[in-house]
C-alpha positions in Angstrom: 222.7 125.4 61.9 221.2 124.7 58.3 224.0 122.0 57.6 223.6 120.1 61.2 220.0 119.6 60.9 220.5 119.0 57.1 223.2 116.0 58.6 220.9 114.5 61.5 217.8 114.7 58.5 220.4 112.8 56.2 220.6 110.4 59.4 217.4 109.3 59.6 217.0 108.8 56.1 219.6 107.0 56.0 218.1 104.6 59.2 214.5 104.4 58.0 216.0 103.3 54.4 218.1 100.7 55.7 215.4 99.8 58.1 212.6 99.2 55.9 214.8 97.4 53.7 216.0 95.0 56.0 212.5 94.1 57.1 211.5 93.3 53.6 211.2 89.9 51.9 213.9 90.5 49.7 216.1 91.3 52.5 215.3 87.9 54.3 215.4 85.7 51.2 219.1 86.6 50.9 219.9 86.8 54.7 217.6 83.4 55.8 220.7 81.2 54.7 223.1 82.9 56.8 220.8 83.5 59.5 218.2 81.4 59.7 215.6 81.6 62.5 218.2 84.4 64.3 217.0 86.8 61.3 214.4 88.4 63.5 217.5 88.9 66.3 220.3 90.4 64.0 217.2 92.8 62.1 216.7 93.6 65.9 220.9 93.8 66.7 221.2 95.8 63.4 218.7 98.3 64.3 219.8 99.1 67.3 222.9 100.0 66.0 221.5 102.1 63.4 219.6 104.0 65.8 222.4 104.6 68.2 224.6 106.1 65.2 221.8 108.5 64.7 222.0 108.9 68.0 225.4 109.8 67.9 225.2 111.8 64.7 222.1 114.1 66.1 224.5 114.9 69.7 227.5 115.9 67.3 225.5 117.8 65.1 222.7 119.5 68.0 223.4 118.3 71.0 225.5 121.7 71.9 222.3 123.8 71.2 220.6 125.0 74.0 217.0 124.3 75.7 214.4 126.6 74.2 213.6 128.9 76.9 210.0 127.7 77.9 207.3 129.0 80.5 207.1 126.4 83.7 203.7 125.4 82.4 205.4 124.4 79.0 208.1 122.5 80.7 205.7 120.2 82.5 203.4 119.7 79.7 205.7 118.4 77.6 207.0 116.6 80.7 203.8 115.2 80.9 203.6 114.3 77.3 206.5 112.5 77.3 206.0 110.7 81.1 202.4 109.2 79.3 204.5 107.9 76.1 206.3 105.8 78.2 203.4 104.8 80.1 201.4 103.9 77.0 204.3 102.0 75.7 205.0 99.6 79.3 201.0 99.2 79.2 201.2 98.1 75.2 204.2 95.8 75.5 202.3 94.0 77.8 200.0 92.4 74.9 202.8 91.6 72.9 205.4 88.5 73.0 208.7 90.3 73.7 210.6 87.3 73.4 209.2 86.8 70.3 209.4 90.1 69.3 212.7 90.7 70.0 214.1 87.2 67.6 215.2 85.0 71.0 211.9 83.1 70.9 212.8 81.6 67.0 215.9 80.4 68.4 214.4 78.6 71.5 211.7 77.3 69.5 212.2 76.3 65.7 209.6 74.7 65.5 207.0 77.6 65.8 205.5 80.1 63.8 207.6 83.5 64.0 204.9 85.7 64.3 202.4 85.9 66.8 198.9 85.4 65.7 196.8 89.1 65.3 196.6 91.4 68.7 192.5 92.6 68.8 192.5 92.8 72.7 194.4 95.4 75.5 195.4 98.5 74.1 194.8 97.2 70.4 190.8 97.5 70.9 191.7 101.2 70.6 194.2 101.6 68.4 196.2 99.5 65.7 199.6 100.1 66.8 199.9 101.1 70.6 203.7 100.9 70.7 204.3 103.4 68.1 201.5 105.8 69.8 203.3 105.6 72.9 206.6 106.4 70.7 205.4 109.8 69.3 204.2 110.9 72.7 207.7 110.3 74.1 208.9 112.1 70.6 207.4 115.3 71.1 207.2 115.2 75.5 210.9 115.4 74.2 211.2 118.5 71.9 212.8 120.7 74.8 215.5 122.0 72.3 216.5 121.7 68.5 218.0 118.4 69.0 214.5 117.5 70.9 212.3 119.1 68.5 214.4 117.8 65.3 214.5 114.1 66.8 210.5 114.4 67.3 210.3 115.8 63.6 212.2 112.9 62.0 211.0 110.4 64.0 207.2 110.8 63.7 208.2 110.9 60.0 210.1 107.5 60.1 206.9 106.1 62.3 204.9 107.1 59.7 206.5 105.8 56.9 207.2 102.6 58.4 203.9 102.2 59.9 202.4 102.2 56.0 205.1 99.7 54.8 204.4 97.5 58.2 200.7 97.2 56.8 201.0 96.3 54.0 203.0 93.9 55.2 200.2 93.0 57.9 197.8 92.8 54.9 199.6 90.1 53.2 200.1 88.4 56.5 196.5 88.5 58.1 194.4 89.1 54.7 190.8 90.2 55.2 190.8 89.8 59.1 193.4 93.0 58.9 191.5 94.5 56.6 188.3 94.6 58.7 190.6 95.1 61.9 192.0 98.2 59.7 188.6 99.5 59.3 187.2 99.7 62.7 189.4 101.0 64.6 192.4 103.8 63.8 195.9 103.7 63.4 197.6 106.0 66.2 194.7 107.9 68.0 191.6 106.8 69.4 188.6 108.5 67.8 186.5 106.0 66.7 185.5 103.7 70.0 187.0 100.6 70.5 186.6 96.7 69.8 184.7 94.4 71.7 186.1 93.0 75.3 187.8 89.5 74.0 190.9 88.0 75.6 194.1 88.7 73.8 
């Protein structure tokens, strides 16, 4: 048992690493020749991959373990938990440009800025990054077994890490209108109010 959860750990390492580095300047300095404005599109194709071989990697290694044995109350709890992740995450992509997001959008249009411009309305009034709060909610609604409770474990920690190495990048991007954003209103949980009512 040790050695599986020792392998799917090993996994994620091994996917946050690779992701983190492919999202960094370096990365896309050496990549922008070969790719161009699809860079945002194969980071996006590459990751997918990545996270599908973890996938694959935590269902060899767990996926035979059985459910914990839970009360009914715990069952829908966490059902609940994890119904309200995906809920939060549907409601947040909303604010966001998906096609833009996703790398089709620089293709379409070369002659736009890549990024979008900073999100202060919607579900960002509350919190700076909506998508991944929706993301550890379906995380842990999930931890019904070891594979469950191993795949919440490892991925709140990737989340976390990432989420720091995203804002720096965000810093650099936005300057001091991210840094004011950063210190009104929280990361993952809202606890301290909201942002004014302005269109998004």
């Amino acid at each position: 048992m040790i050695l599986s959860h020792l392998a799917y750990a090993a996994a994620w390492a091994v996917f946050g690493a690779c992701h983190s580095l492919a999202a960094g300047e370096t990365a896309k300095r050496a990549l922008a020749p070969l790719l161009g404005r699809g860079y945002r599109l194969g980071y996006n194709l590459f990751a997918v991959a990545l996270f599908i071989a973890v996938g694959m990697v935590g269902a060899w290694a767990l996926g035979a373990e059985p459910l914990f044995a839970l009360p009914a109350w715990g069952k829908a709890a966490l059902a609940t938990i994890h119904l309200c992740g995906w809920a939060v995450m549907l409601l947040a992509a909303r604010y966001y440009d998906l096609g833009r997001l996703g790398g089709l959008y620089q293709l379409r249009h070369p002659d736009q800025p890549e990024d979008e411009d900073l999100h202060l309305g919607g579900p960002h009034r509350w919190v700076r990054h909506p998508l991944y709060a929706g993301a550890f909610l379906i995380l842990w609604g999930g931890a019904v077994s070891p594979l469950g409770l191993a795949t919440a474990l490892w991925g709140s920690l990737y989340l976390l890490i990432g989420t720091a190495c995203e804002e720096k990048r965000l810093l650099r991007r936005y300057g001091d209108a991210y840094a004011h954003y950063c210190a009104q209103v929280p990361a993952f949980i809202p606890w301290r109010g909201r942002l004014p009512a302005i269109d998004s």
